[in-house]
C-alpha positions, 0 to 999 in steps of 0.5 A, a space after each residue: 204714587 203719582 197720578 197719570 192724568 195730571 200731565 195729560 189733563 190739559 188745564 187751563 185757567 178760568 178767563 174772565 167770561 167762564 163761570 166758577 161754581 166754588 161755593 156750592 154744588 150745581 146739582 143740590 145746596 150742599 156747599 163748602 160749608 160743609 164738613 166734606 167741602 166741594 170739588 171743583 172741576 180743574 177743567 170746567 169749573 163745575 161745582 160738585 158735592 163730595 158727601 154722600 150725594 156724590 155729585 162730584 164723582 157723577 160729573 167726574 165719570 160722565 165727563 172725563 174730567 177726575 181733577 178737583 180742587 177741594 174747597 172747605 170753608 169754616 167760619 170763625 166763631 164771633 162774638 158780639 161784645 157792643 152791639 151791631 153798627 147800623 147801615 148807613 151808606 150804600 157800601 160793600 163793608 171793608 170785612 174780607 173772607 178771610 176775616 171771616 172764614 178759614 179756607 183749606 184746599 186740597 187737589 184730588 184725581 177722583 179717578 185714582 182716589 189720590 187726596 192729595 196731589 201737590 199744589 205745587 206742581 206747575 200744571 196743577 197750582 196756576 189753575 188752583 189759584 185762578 180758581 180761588 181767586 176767580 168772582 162766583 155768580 153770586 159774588 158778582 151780583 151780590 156787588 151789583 146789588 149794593 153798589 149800583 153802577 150808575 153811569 152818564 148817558 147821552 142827554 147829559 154828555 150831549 147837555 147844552 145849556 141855555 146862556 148862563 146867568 146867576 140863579 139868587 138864592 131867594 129862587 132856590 128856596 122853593 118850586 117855582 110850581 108851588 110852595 115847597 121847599 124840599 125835594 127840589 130839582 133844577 134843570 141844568 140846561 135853562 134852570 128852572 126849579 121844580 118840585 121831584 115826586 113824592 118819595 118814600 118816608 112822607 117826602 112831598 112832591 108834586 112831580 112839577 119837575 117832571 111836568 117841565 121835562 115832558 113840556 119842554 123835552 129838558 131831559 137832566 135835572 139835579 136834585 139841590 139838597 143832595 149837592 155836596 161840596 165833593 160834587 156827588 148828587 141825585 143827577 136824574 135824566 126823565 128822558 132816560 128815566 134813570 138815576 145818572 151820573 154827571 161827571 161835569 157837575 161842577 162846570 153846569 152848576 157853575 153855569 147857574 151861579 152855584 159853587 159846589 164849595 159853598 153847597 152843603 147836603 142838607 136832604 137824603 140822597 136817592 139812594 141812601 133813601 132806598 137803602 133806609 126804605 129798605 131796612 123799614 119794609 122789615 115784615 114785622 118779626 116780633 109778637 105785640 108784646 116785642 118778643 121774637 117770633 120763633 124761627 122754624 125748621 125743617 122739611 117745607 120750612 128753608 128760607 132763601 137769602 136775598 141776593 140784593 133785590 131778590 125777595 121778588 123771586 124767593 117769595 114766588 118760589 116760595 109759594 110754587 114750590 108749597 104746590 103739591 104739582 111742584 113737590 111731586 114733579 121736581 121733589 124726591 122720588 122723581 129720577 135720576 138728575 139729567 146728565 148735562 155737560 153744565 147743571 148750573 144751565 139746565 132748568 130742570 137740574 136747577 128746578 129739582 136743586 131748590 125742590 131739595 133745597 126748600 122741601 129736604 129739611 136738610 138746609 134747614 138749620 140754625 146759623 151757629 156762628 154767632 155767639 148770642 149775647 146781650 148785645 145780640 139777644 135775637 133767636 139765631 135763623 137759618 142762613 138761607 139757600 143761595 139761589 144764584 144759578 136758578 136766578 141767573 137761569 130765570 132772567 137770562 136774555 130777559 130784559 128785565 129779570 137778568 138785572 139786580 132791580 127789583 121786579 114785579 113778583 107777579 110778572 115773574 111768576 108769569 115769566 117762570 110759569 112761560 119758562 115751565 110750560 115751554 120746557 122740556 119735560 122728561 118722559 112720564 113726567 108732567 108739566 106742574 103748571 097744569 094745576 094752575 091752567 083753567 077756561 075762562 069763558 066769554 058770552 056775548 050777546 047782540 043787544 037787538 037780535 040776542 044772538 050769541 057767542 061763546 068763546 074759551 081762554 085757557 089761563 094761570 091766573 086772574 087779575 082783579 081790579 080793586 075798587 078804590 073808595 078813599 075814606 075821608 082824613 083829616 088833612 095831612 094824614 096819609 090816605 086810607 081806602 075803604 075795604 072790600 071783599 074777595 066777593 067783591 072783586 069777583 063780582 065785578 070780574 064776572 059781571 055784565 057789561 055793555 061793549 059797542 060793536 056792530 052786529 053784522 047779523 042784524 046790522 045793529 050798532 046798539 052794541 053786544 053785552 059781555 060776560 065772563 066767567 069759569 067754564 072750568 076751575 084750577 086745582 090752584 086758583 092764583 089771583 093777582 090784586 092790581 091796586 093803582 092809582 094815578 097820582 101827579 100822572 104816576 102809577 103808584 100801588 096803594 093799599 086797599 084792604 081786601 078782605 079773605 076768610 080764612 076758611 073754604 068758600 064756593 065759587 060755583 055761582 060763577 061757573 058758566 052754563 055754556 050755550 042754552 039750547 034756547 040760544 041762537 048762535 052767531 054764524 061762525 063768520 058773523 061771529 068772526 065779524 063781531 070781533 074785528 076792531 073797525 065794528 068797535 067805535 071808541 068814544 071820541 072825547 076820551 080817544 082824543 084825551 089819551 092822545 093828547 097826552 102822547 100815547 099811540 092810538 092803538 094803545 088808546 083804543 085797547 085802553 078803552 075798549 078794556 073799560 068800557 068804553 067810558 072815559 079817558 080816566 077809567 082808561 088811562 088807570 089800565 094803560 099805567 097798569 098794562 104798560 109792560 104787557 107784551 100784547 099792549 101794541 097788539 090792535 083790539 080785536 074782540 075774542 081775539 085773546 080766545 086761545 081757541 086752538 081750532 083756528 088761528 086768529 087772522 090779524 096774528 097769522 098776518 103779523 107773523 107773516 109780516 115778519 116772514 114767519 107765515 105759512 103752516 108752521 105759523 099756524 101751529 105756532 099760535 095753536 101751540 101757545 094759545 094765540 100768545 104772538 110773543 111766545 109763538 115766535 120764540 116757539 117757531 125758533 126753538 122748532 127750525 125743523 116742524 112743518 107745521 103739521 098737525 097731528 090728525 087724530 088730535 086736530 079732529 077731535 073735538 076741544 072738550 075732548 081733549 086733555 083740558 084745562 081745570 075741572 068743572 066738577 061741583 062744588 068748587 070749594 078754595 081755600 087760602 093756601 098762600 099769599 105773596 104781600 109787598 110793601 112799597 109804593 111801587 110794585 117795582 121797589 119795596 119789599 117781598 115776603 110770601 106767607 104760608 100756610 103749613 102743618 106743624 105738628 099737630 097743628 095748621 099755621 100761617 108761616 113767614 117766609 122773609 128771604 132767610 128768616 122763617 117763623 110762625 106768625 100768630 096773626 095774618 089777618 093784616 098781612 091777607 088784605 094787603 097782599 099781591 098775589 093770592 093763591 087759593 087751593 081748591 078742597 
């Protein structure tokens, strides 16, 4: 029988730029790995599952579209007779799929229920081989992952070298800054030798290479002991602040004196150190007596595969989706997927697809590939989930998160928590982030006429500045920090301190003392641990113990009372005043030091007015911490961060209309996003059509009246739950994995989730000190 919608189909191959979904279904992670493959749409590419889900059937009768090629993919059974190569380059390996999988397709019309259609026919097979052959989303960033593209730039095409002469030996030897010998760095345009930043592995470094570039503006340095004679080398340009490529390295050595023939690699390159720093933040996956930790399986208990510097966000969604707002918002139960021309782009097709994926236990399995031997004694693990289209989803249009670059795991929770809210939710259905939203209250309180001013923030999480105490070491040991307490932190968060303004109700300049603490509590209370320090100038992460019991704990001493009736309340426009940025005076000593050192003035004074107003160290630590801030070129304005719903702050409304985004729906653009500027100009493009009115009932209504944030109910009892821990010197590099606490069997345990691998661990206690990003479950 033939089928009548292959002539009429009008297909067309997959050009360049259209995604092909042929590895696994858009609507849930079955695959073609599976017994029943996947059909993938000859007129649109989409991936759909042909099992007893159906999603193939769905897409096929909602759009028109009933021709599928029909992918099924088996792998070969290998085994392991000498033990694995060990990595040691920067390379995808030379093995194909077809070295590694048999693959069989077959064309079906779903409409017709024929399952075997000629491949041969003309306006069949094009397309089928176009398919086959066309890149997946995950192949795509799979290369970019371990093949870094690294290109030139303009400050070293545009290089112009100083006059040439011969750099002796003797001069290269060590930096011409101090006396090290390795980890050296010459300017290519006037030569001078300086010494890199220390690296990972116990590489020294005083970053006196940098401190040439930011004084003489020489942009593009290469690093001497990763010259080889081929001409590859650590080419690094500090203007750009990237690794480079110099396609004229030869020819700018030469103008030094320095033959690429006669130079041999004598130090790890960049790269190659990444890759070995990498392989060592392995998270331990054995007990103390060096025997495996037992892998896990089922429901709750899904690993997700590293897409190459992608632990960042599998560790976060691992923790997210452990919330039960996440389970029961985007789990089973919830409804039929929407019906979407393109799954793969719909963020609540995506967000359910994972639910699935990481709550179902039906990906949860052993990898039964490889054969075990005494060469390979390891306990098989799962082969993981491959989360490319929420990662795509996640990071598209995002500067930083559409990259392959390790990211901050904590700004990506922020960024999804923002990509959450601002969805659409279907009717019914709430938003899951609202387990995570509470009040933060301030005080302040005029030191002369003890006046005072209340004000609210509604927030998702909480950053706790870890005290840094070194404790003493003996010379050429690695620096240890003295412990501290979850209490300690807290303390400090909530604690009393002194903020210079003047009070225009007595027109004192004496200054107002600041408090802030919790006018409500979340049902999931999300710490992030900031533990920087400034070293040569750099921000780098360190490893403070803090310390977390393992069992519930109160927060009730840190609820506020609110206004007492004993208390005098600031006018509103007094109160207004007392926040407005001239009444804040910075110290002129630190403000000048700051400047001196280049940053804006705005940044200066935020900096300052953020610690306290006391000295240009305290201030300089907290513009190295909230640099990628979206706010840090916003003017300090006092309670101005409230989020106050009943009115707009002046200084944002002028900002929006400086930009001709003024008037009414302005207003209701900072109401609507809780005075965040960045987030109320992507609402006022994403709704052309709002005028900016505001619903009466609600605009009359008092702020306690309405739907609030959190709880403030006592006793405010929280407990551990997760925790997201990081391994590297740089929050921007290193390693993720997210431990957990879940109930298996009978019993309650701490489990690993490190990407694919997931296993019981018998003791976290090291693990909770050094976390990230901590997430506490109120009980």
């Amino acid at each position: 029988m033939a089928c009548p919608h292959v002539s009429s189909a009008n297909l067309s191959k997959p050009g360049p730029s259209d995604p092909v979904y042929r590895e696994d279904c858009t609507q849930c992670f079955d695959s073609i790995d599976d017994p029943a493959g996947l059909d993938v749409c000859l007129k649109c590419f989409n991936g759909g599952c042909p099992g007893d889900r159906n999603h193939a059937k769905l897409h096929s009768t909602s759009h028109g579209h009933p021709l599928v090629v029909n992918i099924r993919r088996t792998r070969k059974v290998i085994e392991r007779d000498e033990p694995p190569l060990k990595m040691s380059k920067l390379a995808i390996a030379a093995e194909t799929e077809a070295d590694r999988y048999e693959t069989k397709t077959t064309v079906k019309c779903l409409e017709c229920g024929l399952d075997e259609l000629d491949k041969e026919d003309p306006a069949i097979g094009p397309i089928v081989d176009s398919v086959m052959k066309a890149n997946t989303f995950s192949q795509k960033e799979e290369v970019k992952a371990w093949e870094q593209e690294m290109t030139s730039c303009e400050h070293i095409l545009t290089l112009q070298q100083d006059p040439p002469k011969q750099i002796e030996s003797q001069d290269l030897g060590h930096c011409s800054k101090c006396d090290l010998k390795e980890n050296l760095w010459l300017c290519l345009q006037c030569g001078a030798l300086g010494c890199g930043r220390a690296q990972f592995g116990g590489v020294g470094g005083n970053s006196h290479a940098l401190a040439h570039s930011q004084e003489t503006g020489h942009g593009v340095a290469v690093k001497l002991g990763s010259i080889t004679p081929e001409g590859t080398a650590d080419v690094y340009c500090y203007t750009c602040d990237e690794e480079r490529v110099d396609e004229e390295l030869g020819a700018h050595l030469a103008n030094w004196g320095i033959l690429l023939s006669e130079r041999q690699k004598t130090e790890k390159s960049l790269t190659e150190m990444q890759i070995e720093q990498n392989l060592r933040w392995e998270f331990s996956m054995t007990t103390e007596d060096g025997k495996e930790l037992t892998p896990q399986f089922g429901p709750g208990l899904t690993g997700l595969k590293n897409l190459g510097n992608s632990c960042y966000l599998a560790s976060i969604i691992q923790c997210l989706f452990d919330i039960p707002a996440f389970q029961e918002r985007y789990g089973a139960g919830v409804g039929p997927l929407p019906d979407v021309l393109n799954p793969a782009q719909d963020l609540e097709t995506q967000l359910r697809k994972i639910a699935d994926g990481l709550l179902s236990g039906r990906y949860s399995k052993p990898e039964s590939d490889i054969t075990v031997s005494e060469h390979s004694p390891e306990v098989p693990h799962q082969k993981g989930l491959q989360p490319s289209m929420l990662k795509h989803l996640i990071g598209r249009g995002h500067a930083e998160f559409s990259t392959m670059r390790q990211q901050d795991a904590f700004e990506l929770l922020q960024h999804v928590i923002k990509l959450i809210t601002r969805s659409k939710h279907p009717s019914g259905l709430p938003d899951p982030t609202q387990s995570m939203r509470f009040v933060l209250e301030q005080r302040l309180q005029c030191l002369n006429c003890k006046k005072v001013r209340y004000s609210s923030n509604e927030q998702d999480s909480i950053f706790i500045d870890v005290p840094l105490e070194k404790l003493p070491a003996e010379e050429g040991e690695e620096p240890k920090y003295k412990p501290v307490t979850l209490k300690e932190c807290l303390d400090n968060l909530t604690a009393t301190e002194v903020v210079e303004l003047g009070c225009t109700a007595c027109s004192n300049k004496d200054g107002f003392s600041k408090r802030t603490l919790f006018k409500t509590f979340p049902e999931v209370l999300v710490v992030n641990a900031r533990k920087m320090a400034v070293v040569n100038w750099v921000p780098v992460k360190v490893d403070v113990p803090v310390l977390v019991d393992d069992e519930p704990f109160a927060l009730d001493s840190y609820l506020s009372k609110g206004q007492q009736p004993d208390e005098e309340a600031l006018p509103e426009d007094e109160a207004a005043a007392a926040s407005n940025v001239p009444a804040f005076v910075p110290n002129a000593e630190a403000l000048a030091m700051l400047e001196g050192m280049g940053f804006p003035r705005v940044r200066c004074e935020k900096a300052l007015h953020a610690t306290g107003n006391s000295d240009a160290n305290s201030a300089m630590e907290w513009l190295f911490a909230h640099m990628e801030d979206p706010d840090i070129d916003v003017p300090v304005s006092l309670g101005g961060d409230s989020g106050c719903a009943s009115a707009a702050d002046p200084e944002k409304l002028a900002m929006l209309e400086s930009m001709g985004l003024g008037g009414p729906r302005a207003v209701k653009a900072l109401k609507e996003t809780n005075g965040d500027v960045e987030r109320a100009i992507e609402w006022l493009f994403s709704h052309p059509d709002d005028g900016g009115a505001v619903d009466e009932e609600e605009a009359a209504a008092p702020a306690d009246d309405k739907k609030g944030a959190g709880s403030a109910e006592l006793p405010a009892n929280f407990q551990l739950q997760s925790i997201v821990c990081h391994k590297g010197t740089s929050i921007h590099a290193g390693h993720y994995v997210a431990f957990i606490r879940k109930k298996l069997g009978e019993q309650t345990s701490w489990v690993l989730f490190n990407d694919e691998k997931v296993v019981k661990v018998e003791d976290v206690e090291e693990m909770k000190q050094f976390a990230y990003v901590y997430f506490f479950k109120r009980v």
